[in-house]
C-alpha atoms as one frame of an Amber mdcrd trajectory, in Angstrom:
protein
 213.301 240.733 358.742 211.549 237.168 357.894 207.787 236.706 359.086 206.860
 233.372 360.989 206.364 231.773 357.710 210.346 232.608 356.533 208.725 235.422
 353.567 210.743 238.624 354.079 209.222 242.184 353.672 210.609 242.115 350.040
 208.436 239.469 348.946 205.231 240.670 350.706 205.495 243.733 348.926 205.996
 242.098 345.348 203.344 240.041 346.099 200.840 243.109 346.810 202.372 244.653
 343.592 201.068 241.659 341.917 197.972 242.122 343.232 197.393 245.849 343.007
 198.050 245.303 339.183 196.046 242.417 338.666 193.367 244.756 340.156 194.186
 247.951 338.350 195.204 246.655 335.140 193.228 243.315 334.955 190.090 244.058
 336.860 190.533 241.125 339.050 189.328 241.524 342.482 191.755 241.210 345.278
 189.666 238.069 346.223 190.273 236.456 343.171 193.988 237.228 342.849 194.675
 236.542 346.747 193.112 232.613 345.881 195.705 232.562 342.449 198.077 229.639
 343.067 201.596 231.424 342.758 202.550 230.039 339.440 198.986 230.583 337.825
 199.297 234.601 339.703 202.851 235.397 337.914 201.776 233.829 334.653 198.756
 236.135 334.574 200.653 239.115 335.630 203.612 238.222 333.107 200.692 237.891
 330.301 198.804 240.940 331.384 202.336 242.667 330.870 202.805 241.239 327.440
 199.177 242.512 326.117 200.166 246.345 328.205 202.924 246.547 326.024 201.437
 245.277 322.604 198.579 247.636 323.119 200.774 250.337 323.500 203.295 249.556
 320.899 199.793 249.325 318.419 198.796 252.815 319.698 202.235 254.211 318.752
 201.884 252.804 315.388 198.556 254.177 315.138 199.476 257.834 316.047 202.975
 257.663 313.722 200.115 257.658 310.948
C-alpha cells in the first residue's frame, strides 16, 4: 500500500530501523536523526555499522589471546 506521499510500508519501516539504531547504537536522539537529510542519515548508519563491526572483530582478537 503507498501513503499520500507514494513511500510504501516497506520504506517507513527501514526508515524507523534507521532511526531506532541511530538511537540505540549511536545515541542520537530521534530528533536529531528525524532532521538527517537522507543521504547524510544512511551514511551515518552505514559508518556506525562499519565501527560495530571493527569493534567487535578487535574484541575477538582480544579474547583469542
Amino acid at each position: 500500500m503507498r501513503t499520500f506521499f507514494g513511500l510504501n510500508r516497506e520504506y517507513a519501516e527501514n526508515v524507523y530501523e534507521q532511526f531506532f539504531f541511530l538511537k540505540y547504537h549511536g545515541g542520537w536522539s530521534f530528533t536529531e536523526a528525524y532532521n538527517l537529510p537522507v543521504g547524510l542519515r544512511d551514511w551515518f548508519v552505514k559508518r556506525l555499522v562499519k565501527q560495530i563491526e571493527q569493534e567487535n572483530e578487535q574484541t575477538k582478537k582480544a579474547n583469542k589471546k
